[in-house]
Every structure is written in C-alpha cells, then in structure tokens.
C-alpha positions as CSV (number, residue, x, y, z in Angstrom):
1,X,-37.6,52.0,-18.4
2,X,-39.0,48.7,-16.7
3,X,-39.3,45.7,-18.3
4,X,-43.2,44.6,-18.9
5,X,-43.2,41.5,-17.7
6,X,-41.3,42.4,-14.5
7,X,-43.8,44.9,-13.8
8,X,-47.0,42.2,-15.4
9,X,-45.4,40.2,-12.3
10,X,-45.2,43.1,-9.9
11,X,-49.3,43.5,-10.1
12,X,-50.3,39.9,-10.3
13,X,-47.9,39.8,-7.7
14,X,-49.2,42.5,-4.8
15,X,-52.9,41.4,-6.1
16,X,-52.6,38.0,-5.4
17,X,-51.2,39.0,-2.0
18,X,-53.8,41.4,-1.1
19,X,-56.2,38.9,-1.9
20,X,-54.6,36.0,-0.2
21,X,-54.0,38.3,3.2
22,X,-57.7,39.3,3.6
23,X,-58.6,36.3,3.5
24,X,-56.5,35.0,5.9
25,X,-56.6,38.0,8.3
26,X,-60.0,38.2,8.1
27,X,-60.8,34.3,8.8
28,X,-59.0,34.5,12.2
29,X,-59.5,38.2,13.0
30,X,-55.5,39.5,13.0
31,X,-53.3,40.9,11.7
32,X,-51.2,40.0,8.6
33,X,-47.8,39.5,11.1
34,X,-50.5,37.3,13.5
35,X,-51.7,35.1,10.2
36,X,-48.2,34.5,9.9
37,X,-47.7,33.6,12.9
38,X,-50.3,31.3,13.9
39,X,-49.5,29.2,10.6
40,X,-45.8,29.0,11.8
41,X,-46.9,27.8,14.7
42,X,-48.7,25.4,13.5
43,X,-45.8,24.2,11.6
44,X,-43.1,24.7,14.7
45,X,-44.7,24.3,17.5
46,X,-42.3,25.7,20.8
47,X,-40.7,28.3,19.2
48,X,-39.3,31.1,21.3
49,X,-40.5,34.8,20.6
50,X,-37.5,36.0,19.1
51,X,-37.4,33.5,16.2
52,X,-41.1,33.5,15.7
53,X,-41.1,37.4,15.5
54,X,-37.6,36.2,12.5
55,X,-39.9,34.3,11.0
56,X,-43.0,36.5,10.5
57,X,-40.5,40.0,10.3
58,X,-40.8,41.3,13.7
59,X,-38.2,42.7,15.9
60,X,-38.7,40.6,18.9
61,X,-40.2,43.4,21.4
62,X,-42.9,43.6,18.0
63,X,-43.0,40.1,18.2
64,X,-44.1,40.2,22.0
65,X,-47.1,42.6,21.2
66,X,-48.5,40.9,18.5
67,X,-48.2,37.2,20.8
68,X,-49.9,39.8,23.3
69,X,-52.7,40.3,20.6
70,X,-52.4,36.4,19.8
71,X,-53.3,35.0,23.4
72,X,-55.8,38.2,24.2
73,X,-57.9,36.4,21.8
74,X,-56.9,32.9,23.3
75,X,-55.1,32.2,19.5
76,X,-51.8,31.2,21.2
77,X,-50.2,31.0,25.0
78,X,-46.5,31.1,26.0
79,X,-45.6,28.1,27.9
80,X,-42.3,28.2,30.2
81,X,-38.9,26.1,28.2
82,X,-36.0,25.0,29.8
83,X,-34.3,28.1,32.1
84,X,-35.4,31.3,31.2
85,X,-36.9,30.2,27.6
86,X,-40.5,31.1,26.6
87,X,-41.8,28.5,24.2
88,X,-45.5,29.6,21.8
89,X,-48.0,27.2,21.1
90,X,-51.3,26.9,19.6
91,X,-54.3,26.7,21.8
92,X,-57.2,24.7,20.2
93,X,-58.7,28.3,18.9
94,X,-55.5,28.8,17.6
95,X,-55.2,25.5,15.4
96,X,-59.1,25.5,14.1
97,X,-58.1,29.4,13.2
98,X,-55.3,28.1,11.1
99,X,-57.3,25.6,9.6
100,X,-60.1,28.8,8.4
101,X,-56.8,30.9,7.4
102,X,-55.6,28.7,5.1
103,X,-59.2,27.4,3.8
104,X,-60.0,31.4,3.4
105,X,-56.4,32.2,2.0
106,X,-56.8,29.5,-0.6
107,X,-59.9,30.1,-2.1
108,X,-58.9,33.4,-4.1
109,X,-55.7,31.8,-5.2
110,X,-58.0,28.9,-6.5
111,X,-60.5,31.5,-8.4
112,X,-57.6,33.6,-9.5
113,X,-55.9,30.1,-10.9
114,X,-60.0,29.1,-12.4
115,X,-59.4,30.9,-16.0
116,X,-56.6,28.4,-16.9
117,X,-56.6,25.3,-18.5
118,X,-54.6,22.0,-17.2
119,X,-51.9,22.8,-19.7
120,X,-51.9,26.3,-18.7
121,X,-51.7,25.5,-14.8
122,X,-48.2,22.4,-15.3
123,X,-46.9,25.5,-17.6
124,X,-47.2,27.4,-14.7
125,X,-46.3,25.7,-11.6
126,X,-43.1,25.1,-13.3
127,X,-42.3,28.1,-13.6
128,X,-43.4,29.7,-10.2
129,X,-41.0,26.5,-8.9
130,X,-38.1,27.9,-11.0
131,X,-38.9,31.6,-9.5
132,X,-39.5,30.3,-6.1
133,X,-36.2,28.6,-6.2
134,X,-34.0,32.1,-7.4
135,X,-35.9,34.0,-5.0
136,X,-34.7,31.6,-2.8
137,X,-31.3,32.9,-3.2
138,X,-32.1,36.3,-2.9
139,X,-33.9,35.7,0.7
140,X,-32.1,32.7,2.1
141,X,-34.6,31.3,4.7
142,X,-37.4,28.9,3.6
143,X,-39.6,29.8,7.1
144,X,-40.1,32.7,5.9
145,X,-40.2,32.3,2.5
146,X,-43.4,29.9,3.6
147,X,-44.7,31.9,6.5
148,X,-48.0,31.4,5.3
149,X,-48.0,28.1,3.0
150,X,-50.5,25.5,3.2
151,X,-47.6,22.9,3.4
152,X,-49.2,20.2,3.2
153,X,-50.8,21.0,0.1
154,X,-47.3,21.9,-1.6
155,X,-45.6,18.7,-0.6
156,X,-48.4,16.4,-1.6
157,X,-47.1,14.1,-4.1
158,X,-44.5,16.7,-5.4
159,X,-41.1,18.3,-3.8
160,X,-41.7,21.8,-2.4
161,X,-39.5,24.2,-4.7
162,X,-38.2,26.3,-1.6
163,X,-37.4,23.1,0.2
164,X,-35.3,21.8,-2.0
165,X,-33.7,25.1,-2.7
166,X,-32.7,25.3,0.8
167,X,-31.6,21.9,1.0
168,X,-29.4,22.5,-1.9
169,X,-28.1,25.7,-0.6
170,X,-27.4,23.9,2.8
171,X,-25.5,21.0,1.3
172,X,-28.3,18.2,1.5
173,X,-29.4,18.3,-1.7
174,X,-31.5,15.2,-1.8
175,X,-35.3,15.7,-2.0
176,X,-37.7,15.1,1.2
177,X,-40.2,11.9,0.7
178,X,-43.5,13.7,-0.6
179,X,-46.0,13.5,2.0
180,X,-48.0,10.4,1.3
C-alpha cells in the first residue's frame, strides 16, 4: 500500500511539471530536452556536446540531434574549442528565448503557488529546501538537478538549497554570497 502523502507529492509533483514544461517548450518552440538545454546554456556558456547532452539526459549522439534542432532554428551554434573540442553557445535568439522560457515556465508555478497565504508559502519553501536537499543525495549533480531553474530568482537574497547541498557533499560547505 503507498503512503498518501508520497503519492499527494507524486500528482502535485508530475502536474507542476507538465505545467511548467509547456510553458517553457512552447515559449521557445522545442522540445523539453532543448528547454533544458538552452537554459543551461545560458548558465554555462562553452560547454561541449557531451556534457550538455549529461546535463539535459542525453546520450551524446541524442545530444547532437537535438543541438541540430537547436541551431536549425538559429537557438544555439557550435563554435570550434581548443583541438578537436566543440564548444555551444547561445545566439542572441537563443538568449531572448531563454528569457520567454523562463517568464512562460514561471507563471503557472506562480498561479499554482496564488491560493496560499505568506505563512503558507515560508511553511513551504522550507520544506521544498529540505526535500530538494535529500533528493540531492539521491541524484548527486546540482546541473541537472537545475536544468531548468530560473537561478537568479532562487539565489536572490537566499542560499539555493541544491547549492549548498552540493557544496556540502563536495566538502565546501560554506554558503555562496546571495546574489545582490
């Protein structure tokens, strides 16, 4: 028999995401791997196809396809890096499209957060943080924990709870500055 809450969690959970995905696929016209993608890159700018396909959950041949899909639409370009190395960056496109993903991903998660009060909303924050930080342990990798995090909204003024986790879990413990 499973628990009710776990399963309460599993719903809010996969409706939130479905939810959050349209509008983020929809905003820049790709797919759920290529949302992910193009807010990575934002983030990392020069990353090699290989650990930008890690990041998103694409084999790197996958990875290739869906940069394929990304440039087609003049989202993203490959640039040549040192030797043999590919690095991916944004074209302009590319960064106003990340800028309408993450408008287009937030406003759901807004309207699905509208029905509680302040109280309701510290009570909870805390404790997404505290479930943030064990699934942390269960997935190990912060980039792609926060694929597709508005980053600069989680670290204003406040320590991002996957952040820290990792920094704990890599020995650094000590918080990053909040963004100011």
């Amino acid at each position: 028999m499973h628990d009710r809450l776990a399963n309460l969690l599993g719903a809010a959970s996969l409706a939130v995401t479905d939810l959050a995905l349209a509008g983020a696929t929809r905003a820049a016209g790709v797919s759920a791997s290529g949302a992910g993608a193009l807010v990575v890159l934002a983030h990392a700018p020069g990353l090699g196809v290989t650990e930008l396909g890690r990041r998103v959950g694409l084999t790197q041949s996958a990875a290739a396809r869906m940069l394929d899909g990304l440039e087609a639409s003049g989202l993203a370009r490959r640039d040549r890096g040192t030797g043999r190395g590919v690095q991916v960056r944004l074209t302009p496109a590319g960064e106003k499209a990340v800028g309408a993903m993450l408008t287009a991903r937030g406003a759901p998660l807004a309207a699905a957060l509208a029905g509680l009060d302040a109280d309701e909303r510290d009570l909870l924050a805390g404790l997404l943080a505290k479930l943030l930080t064990r699934l942390y342990a269960e997935i190990g990798d912060a980039d792609v924990m926060c694929r597709l995090c508005d980053r600069g909204c989680c670290t204003d003024g406040a320590v991002c709870p996957v952040g820290q986790a990792e920094r704990d879990a890599l020995g650094g413990g000590e918080p990053a500055p909040a963004a100011p």
